[in-house]
N, C-alpha and C positions, 0 to 999 in steps of 0.2 A: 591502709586506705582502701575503699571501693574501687574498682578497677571502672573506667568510664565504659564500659559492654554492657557492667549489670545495671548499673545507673543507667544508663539509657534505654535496657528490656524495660524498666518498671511504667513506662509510659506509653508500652502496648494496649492495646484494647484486649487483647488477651489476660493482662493480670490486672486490671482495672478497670471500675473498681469491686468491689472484695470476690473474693475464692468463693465457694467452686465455679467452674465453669462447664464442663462437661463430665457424662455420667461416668460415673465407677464403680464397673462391677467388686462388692465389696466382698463377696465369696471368693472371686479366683484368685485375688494378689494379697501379698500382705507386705507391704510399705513403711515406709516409713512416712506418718503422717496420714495416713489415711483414717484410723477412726478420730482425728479431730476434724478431717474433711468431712466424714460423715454426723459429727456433733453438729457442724455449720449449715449441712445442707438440711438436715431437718427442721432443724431452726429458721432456716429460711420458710419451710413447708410449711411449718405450724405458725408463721406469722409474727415470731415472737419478736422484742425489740432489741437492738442492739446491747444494750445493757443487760438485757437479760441472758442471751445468749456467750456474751462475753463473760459472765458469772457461772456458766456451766462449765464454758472452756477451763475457768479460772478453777473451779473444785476440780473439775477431771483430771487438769494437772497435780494438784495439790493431795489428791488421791495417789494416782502410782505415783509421785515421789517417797510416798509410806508405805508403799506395796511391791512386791514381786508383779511385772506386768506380764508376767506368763503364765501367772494363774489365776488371771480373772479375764472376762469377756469382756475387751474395750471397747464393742461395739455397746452391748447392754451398760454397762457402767457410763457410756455415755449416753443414752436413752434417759437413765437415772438421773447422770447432773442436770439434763432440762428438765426434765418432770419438776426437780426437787430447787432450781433454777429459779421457775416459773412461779415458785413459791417466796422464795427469799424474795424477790422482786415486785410480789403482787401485780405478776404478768403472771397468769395461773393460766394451764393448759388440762383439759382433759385428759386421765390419764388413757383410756379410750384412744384418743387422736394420736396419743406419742408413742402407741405401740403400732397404731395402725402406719402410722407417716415410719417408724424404725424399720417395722416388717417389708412395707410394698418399695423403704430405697433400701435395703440389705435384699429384696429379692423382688429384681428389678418385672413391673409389669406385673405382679401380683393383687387381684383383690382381697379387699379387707375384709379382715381375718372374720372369722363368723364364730358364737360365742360359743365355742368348743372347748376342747383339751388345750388344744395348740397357745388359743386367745388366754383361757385363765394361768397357764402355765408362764408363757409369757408376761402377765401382769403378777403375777405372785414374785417374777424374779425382779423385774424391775421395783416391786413394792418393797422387797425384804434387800434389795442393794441401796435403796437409797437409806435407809435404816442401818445400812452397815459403814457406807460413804457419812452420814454423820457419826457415827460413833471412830471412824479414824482418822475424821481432823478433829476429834476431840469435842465435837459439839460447837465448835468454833467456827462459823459459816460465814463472816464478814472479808466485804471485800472490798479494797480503798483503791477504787476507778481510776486511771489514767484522762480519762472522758472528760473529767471536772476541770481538770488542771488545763485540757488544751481548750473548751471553750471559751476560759480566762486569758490563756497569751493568743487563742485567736483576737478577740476583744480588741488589745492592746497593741496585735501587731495590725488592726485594720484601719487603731488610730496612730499608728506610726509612719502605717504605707499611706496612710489618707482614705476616704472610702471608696471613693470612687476607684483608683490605681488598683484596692484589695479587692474589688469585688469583681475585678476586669482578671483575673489571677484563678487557676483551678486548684492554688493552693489548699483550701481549706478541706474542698472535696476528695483532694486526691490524699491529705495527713488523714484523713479520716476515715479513709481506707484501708492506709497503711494500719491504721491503731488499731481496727476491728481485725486485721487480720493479723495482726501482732499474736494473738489471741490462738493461733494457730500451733503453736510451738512454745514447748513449756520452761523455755530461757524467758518467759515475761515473769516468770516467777522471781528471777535473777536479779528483776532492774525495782530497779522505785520508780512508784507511777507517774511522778512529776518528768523522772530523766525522760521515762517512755512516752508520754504527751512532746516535749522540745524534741525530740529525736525523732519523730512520724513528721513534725513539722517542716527540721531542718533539713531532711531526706525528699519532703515535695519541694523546698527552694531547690537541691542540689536536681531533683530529678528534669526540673522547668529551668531553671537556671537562671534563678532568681534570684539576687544578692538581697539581703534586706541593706536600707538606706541607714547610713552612719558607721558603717560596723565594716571590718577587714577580719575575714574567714581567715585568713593569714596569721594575726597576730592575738595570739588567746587572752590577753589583754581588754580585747575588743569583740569578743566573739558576742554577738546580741545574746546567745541562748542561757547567758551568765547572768545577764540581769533577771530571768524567771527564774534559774538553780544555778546559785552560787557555788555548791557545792560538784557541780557534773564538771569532770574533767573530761579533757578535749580526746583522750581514750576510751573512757569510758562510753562519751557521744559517738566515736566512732564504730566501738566494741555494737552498742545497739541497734545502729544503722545496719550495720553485718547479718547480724543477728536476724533481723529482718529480711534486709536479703535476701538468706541462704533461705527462708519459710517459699516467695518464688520459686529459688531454684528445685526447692525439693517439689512443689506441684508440676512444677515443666516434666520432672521426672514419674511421676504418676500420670502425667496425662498421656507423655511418652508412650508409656506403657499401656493404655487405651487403645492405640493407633493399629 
C-alpha cells in the first residue's frame, strides 16, 4: 500500500497540477526522467493539447522500449514525437517553432535559432527521426487514450455523488492531473487505459479523502472502481497508484538537484 507521507505530498501546490515546475538545465544532469520533463515542457510552450502531448509521450515510450536508449538523443527523439504528435492528433505545430521551443528550453535563455547550419541541421535530424520513429513501431501510430474512459466514470461518478456534492470536490481536477502526468513514465505502457482512468480517480479520493458513497474500500467485493473494470484487481489498482507516485518522487529528485 502507499504509505500516508506520499499520499499526502500529492496535494502540495508544488506537484499540483501537472509537472514541470521549475527550470532544468537539460545540459548539466542526466536523470532519470528528465527528457520526458522536457517532452512536457515544450508541449506546454508550443500550446499543444493534452491529448496530443500525451501521444508524444506515449510513442516516446513505445520507441526506447524497441531501442537501445544510449544510442539515440532523447532529447531530439523527443522533439520528434511532438512534431509528429501534432500530426497524428491534427494539432499540427510548426516544424520552425519545435526546434526553436527544443533549442531555447535545452539552452536555457537562447535566441531563436537564425536559418543557418545549426537551424537546418537541427531540422533535418528531427525530420529523418520522426521517419525513423515510424518505421520502429512498425508504422503503427495508434493510441487508445485513458482520457476517454475517465470523462465516462467522471459522468457517472457526479451522478452518484450528486452534482452539486461532485462539483464542491477537486476530484476531477486533481485525477486529471494525475492522468496527464501518468504520461511521465513509461509503466503507462504496462497498464490498460481503462485501469489507468479508475486509478488517477481513486488516488484523487485517497489523496482528499474522499470515500465514494455505498462502497467499503475494505471489502473488494464492494470496491466502486469494479463497477467501471470488472476486471482490475485490488493489486493491480494499487500496483498503478505506486506507479504514479514514484513519477512525483522522481521530480522532487530532479528538482532537488536544481537547488
Amino acid at each position: 500500500m502507499l504509505r500516508e507521507l506520499d499520499i499526502a505530498s500529492l496535494k502540495k501546490d508544488s506537484l499540483l497540477p501537472s509537472m514541470p515546475k521549475k527550470p532544468v538545465d537539460y545540459k548539466k544532469k542526466n536523470l532519470k526522467g528528465m527528457p520526458e520533463r522536457f517532452l512536457f515542457e515544450c508541449a506546454i510552450k508550443l500550446s499543444m493539447k493534452p491529448l496530443t502531448s500525451a501521444t508524444a509521450a506515449i510513442l516516446f515510450h513505445r520507441f526506447f522500449r524497441e531501442t537501445d536508449e544510449s544510442e539515440y538523443d532523447p532529447y531530439m527523439i523527443a522533439s520528434s514525437c511532438l512534431y509528429l504528435a501534432g500530426k497524428i492528433k491534427d494539432d499540427p505545430v510548426k516544424i520552425r517553432d519545435v526546434i526553436n521551443v527544443a533549442h531555447s528550453t535545452i539552452n536555457r535563455g537562447a535566441q531563436p535559432l537564425e536559418l543557418g547550419d545549426e537551424y537546418w541541421s537541427m531540422r533535418d535530424t528531427i525530420v529523418q527521426a520522426e521517419l525513423f520513429i515510424t518505421r520502429i513501431l512498425k508504422f503503427d501510430l495508434t493510441t487508445v487514450h485513458p482520457h476517454k474512459y475517465m470523462l465516462h466514470y467522471m459522468k457517472s461518478l457526479q451522478d452518484w455523488f450528486g452534482v452539486k456534492e461532485w462539483n464542491s470536490l477537486p476530484v476531477a481536477k486533481t485525477a486529471a492531473s494525475f492522468l496527464q502526468d501518468s504520461h511521465h513514465s513509461a509503466k503507462i505502457l504496462d497498464h490498460k487505459p481503462d485501469h489507468i482512468a479508475v486509478s488517477c480517480l481513486a488516488l484523487a479520493f485517497q489523496a482528499y479523502g474522499v470515500q465514494v458513497p455505498l462502497t467499503d474500500d475494505v471489502d473488494e467485493t464492494t470496491a466502486w472502481y469494479n463497477i467501471f473494470c470488472t476486471d482490475l484487481t485490488r493489486d493491480k489498482h494499487w500496483e498503478i497508484m505506486e506507479d504514479i507516485v514514484e513519477i512525483y518522487n522522481t521530480e522532487a529528485e530532479i528538482d532537488e538537484t536544481e537547488e
